[in-house]
C-alpha positions, 0 to 999 in steps of 0.5 A, a space after each residue: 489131118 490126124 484122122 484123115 482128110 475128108 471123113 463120110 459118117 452116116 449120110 447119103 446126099 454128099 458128092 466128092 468131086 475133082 478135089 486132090 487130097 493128099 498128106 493126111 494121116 490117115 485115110 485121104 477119104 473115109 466113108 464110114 457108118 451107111 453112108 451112101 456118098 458118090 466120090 467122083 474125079 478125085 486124086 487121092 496121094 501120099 497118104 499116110 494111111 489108106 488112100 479110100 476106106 469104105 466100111 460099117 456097111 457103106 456104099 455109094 458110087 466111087 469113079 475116075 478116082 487116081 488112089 497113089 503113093 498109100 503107105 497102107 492099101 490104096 482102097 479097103 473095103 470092108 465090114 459088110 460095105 458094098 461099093 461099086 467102083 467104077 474106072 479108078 486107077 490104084 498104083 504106086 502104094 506101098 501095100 495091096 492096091 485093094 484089099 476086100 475083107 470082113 464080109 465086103 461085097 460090091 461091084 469093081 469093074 473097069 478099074 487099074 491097079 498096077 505097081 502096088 508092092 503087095 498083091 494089086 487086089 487081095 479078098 480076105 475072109 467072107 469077103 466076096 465082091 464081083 469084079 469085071 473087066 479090070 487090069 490088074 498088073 505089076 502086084 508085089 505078091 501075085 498080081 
């Protein structure tokens, strides 16, 4: 799709689960507005966009996700959003493999990011998210 493939706005009852969302325009998932989903089991690839966005205050669970091939960062987390990720696996994407900035906060813990071509997980600004027991390997720029 032109604005992505599957677009989370102001809700907090939603499960993504064991689906393959690949070849939009924008971002694969978009989880935008408060929203509060649970995003478990997905492949996310060969976006042209982002593969995951979470931002304007979001949160929600995001699990066993595989995030590959983004032509933009694999996850972005911004705008004072605030989820956990949990066990992911963010590779092969053409920009940061995450990238936290605007005031986003959440846990990332147990995840791997590997062979992004710019750094594996980069935090911007006010950004300031805990992260723990993570791999992170093979950056572009820095890991």
């Amino acid at each position: 799709g032109a604005l992505g493939g599957i677009i989370i706005r102001g809700t907090t009852s939603v499960t993504v689960r064991g689906n393959t969302i690949c070849h939009n325009d924008g971002a694969n998932i978009a989880v935008l507005d408060n929203s509060n989903p649970t995003v478990d089991g997905n492949v996310l690839t060969n976006g042209a966009g982002r593969g995951l966005v979470i931002m304007d205050k979001a949160t929600g669970l995001y699990r066993f996700n595989m995030i590959r091939n983004s032509e933009l960062a694999g996850v972005y987390v911004g705008r004072q959003s605030s989820p956990e990720l949990i066990a992911n696996c963010v590779c092969d994407g053409k920009a940061a493999g995450i990238l936290f900035e605007d005031e986003a906060q959440g846990r990332f813990t147990y995840n791997i990011v590997c062979a992004n071509q710019n750094e594996g997980v980069a935090v911007h600004g006010k950004a300031h998210p805990t992260m723990e027991c993570n791999v992170v390997l093979q950056g572009g720029h820095g890991g």
